[in-house]
Each structure stands twice: as structure tokens, then as C-alpha cells.
C-alpha positions as CSV (number, residue, x, y, z in Angstrom):
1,X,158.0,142.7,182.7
2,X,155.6,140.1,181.2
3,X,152.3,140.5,180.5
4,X,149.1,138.8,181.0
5,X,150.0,136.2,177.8
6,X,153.4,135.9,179.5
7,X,155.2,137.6,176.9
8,X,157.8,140.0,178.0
9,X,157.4,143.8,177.0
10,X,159.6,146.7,177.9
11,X,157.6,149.3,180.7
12,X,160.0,152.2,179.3
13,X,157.1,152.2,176.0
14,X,154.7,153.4,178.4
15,X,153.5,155.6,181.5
16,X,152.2,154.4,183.5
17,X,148.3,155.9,182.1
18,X,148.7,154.5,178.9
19,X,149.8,150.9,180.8
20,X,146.7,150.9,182.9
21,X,144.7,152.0,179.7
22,X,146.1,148.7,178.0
23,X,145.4,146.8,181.3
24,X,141.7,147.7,181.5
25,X,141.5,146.6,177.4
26,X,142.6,143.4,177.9
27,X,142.3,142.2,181.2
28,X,138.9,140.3,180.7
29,X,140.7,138.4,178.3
30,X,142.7,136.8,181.0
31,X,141.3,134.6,183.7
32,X,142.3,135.9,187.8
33,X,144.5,132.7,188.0
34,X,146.8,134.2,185.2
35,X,146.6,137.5,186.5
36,X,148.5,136.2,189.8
37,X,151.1,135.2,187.4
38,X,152.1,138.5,186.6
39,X,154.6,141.0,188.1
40,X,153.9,143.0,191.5
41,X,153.1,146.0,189.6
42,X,150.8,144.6,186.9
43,X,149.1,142.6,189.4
44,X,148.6,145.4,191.4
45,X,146.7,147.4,188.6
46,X,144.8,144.4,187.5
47,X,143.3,144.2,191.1
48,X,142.5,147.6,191.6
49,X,141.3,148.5,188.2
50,X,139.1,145.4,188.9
51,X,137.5,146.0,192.0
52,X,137.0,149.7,190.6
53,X,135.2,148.1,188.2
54,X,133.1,145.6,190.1
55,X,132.1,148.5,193.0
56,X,131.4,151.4,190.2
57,X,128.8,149.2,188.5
58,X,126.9,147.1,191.5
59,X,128.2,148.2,194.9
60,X,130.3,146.4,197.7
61,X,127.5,143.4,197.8
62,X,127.9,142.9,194.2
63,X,132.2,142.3,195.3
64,X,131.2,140.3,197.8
65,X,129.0,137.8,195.8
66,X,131.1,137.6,192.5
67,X,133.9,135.5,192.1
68,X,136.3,139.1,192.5
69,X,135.8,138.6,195.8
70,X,137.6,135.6,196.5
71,X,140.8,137.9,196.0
72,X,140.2,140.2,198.3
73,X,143.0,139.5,200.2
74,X,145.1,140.5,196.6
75,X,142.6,143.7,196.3
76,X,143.3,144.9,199.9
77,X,147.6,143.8,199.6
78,X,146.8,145.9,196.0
79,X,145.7,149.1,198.1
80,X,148.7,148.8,200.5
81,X,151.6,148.6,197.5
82,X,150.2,152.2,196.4
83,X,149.8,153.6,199.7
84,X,145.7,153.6,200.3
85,X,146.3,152.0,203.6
86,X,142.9,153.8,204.3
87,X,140.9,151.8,201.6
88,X,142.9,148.7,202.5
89,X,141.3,148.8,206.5
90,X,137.8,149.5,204.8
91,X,138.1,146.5,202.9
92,X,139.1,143.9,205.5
93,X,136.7,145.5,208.1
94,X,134.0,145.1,205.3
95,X,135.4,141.5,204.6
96,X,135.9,140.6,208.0
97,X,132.1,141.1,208.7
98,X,130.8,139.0,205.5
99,X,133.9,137.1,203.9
100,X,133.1,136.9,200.2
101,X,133.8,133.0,199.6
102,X,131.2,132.6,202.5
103,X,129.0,135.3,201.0
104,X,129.3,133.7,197.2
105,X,129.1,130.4,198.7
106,X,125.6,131.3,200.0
107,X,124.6,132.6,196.6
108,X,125.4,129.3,194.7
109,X,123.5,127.7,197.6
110,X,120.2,128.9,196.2
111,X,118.0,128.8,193.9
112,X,118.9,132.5,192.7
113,X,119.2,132.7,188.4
114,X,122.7,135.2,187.6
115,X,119.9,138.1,186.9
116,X,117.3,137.6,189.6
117,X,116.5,141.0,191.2
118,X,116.8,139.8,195.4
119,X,117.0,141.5,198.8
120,X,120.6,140.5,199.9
121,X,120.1,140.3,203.5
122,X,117.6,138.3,202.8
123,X,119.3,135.4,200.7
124,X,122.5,135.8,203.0
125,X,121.2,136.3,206.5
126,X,123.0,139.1,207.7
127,X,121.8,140.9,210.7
128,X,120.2,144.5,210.5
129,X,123.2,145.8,212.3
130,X,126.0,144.0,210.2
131,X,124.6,145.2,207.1
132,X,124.0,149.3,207.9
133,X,127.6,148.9,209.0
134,X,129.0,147.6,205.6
135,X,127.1,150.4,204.4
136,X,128.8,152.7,206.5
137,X,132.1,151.4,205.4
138,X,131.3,151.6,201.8
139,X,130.4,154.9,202.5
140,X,133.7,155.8,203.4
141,X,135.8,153.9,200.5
142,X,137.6,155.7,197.9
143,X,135.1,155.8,195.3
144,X,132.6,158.3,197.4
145,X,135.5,160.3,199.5
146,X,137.7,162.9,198.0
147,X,140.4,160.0,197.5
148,X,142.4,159.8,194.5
149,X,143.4,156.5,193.9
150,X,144.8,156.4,190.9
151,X,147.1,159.4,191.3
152,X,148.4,156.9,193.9
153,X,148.2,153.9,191.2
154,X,149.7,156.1,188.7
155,X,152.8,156.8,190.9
156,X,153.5,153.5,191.8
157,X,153.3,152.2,188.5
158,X,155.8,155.1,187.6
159,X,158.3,154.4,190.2
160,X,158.5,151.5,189.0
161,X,159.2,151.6,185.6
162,X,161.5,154.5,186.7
163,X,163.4,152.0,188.5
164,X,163.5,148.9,185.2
């Protein structure tokens, strides 16, 4: 498999923890273009360990006004190869009713500094009913359910280097 710097390294040194442990080091080192470079696998854990990342520290309207959310459509095809179909509907339905390029478009639109403390609907128009249901859906995503996705990350990043 290569790696982000397209060297080749042999997945047998590793499980599939210690992988995503060395993913999560080094990933911000690497712009998203190079990360779509990489192999299914790798690509797959870059994605999820990102959006983990980007929802743990400012919520689904924080995904949906950065630059992560452009790849959404890699983050939810992410959730599918390790069999969080569940997340993966949450995702679109949340995309579907505020696509982030639309939604991060908006942002750059205004005179809003990278720090400035805002009311989202506000700057992005959303109506009342729109926004409680994004809530609703974030509710329900993986991160404050029972879900355990990184058993299921784990496991597919197994299986595969099972399989090289």
C-alpha cells in the first residue's frame, strides 16, 4: 500500500490500531487532494478519522462550513466501506438539507473573521425547521448513539491487510 508521501510500506507491520494511530499523526501533514491518492483502505480511515475529528471538536455546522465538508461525498462512501450504512444516511440527509460547498460558500461570502463567534442560521439563512432537523440528525450520528465505529474501522482495515 502507499502512503500519504506515496511511498510504499508493507500493512503486514501493523494492525490495523497502530495504522490508524500513524494515520491520525500525520495526516495534517498531507493536503485532502493527496489523501484521495491513496488506497481504498487508507483513504477510508483518513476520512473517517477526519470527520471524527472535525464533529468531536465543533459539531455538524462546524463540517458543514470548513473545507472537510466539500468531501462529504468521500466521508459518507467512507461510512459505507466499513458497514455504518446508518451514519452514512445521516450524513446525506444532513447534507442534502444544507450542502456544505453551499454552506462554506456562504461563509466566505461575508464579512465573518476565521474566529468570530456568530449565530449560524443567521449568517446562512436556514429556516427554523431545517435547522432543528439537522439537529435531530446529529443527534442520532455515531458519536452520541451507542455506535462503535471504529470496531467497524478497525475490522475493515484488518480484513484488508489480512487479505495483502
Amino acid at each position: 500500500m502507499k502512503w500519504l508521501d506515496g511511498q510504499e510500506f508493507d500493512t503486514k507491520d501493523f494492525t490495523s490500531e497502530i495504522l490508524c494511530g500513524r494515520i491520525t499523526k500525520e495526516m495534517y501533514n498531507y493536503d485532502h487532494e493527496q489523501w484521495l491518492e491513496c488506497d481504498e483502505p487508507l483513504k477510508t480511515a483518513l476520512f473517517i478519522i477526519d470527520f471524527d475529528t472535525e464533529l468531536t471538536m465543533g459539531g455538524i455546522y462546524a463540517f458543514l462550513e470548513n473545507s472537510i465538508g466539500h468531501y462529504a461525498p468521500q466521508i459518507i462512501r467512507s461510512f459505507r466501506n466499513i458497514g455504518d450504512n446508518t451514519d452514512a444516511e445521516i450524513l446525506s440527509e444532513i447534507c442534502r438539507l444544507a450542502p456544505p460547498d453551499m454552506i462554506r460558500g456562504e461563509l466566505l461570502e461575508t464579512d465573518h473573521k476565521e474566529y468570530d463567534i456568530y449565530i449560524f442560521d443567521e449568517v446562512h439563512g436556514l429556516k427554523e425547521e431545517i435547522a432543528d432537523k439537522i439537529s435531530e440528525l446529529e443527534e442520532k450520528l455515531y458519536l452520541n448513539s451507542d455506535s462503535d465505529i471504529w470496531s467497524l474501522l478497525f475490522a475493515y482495515m484488518d480484513s484488508y491487510i489480512m487479505n495483502k
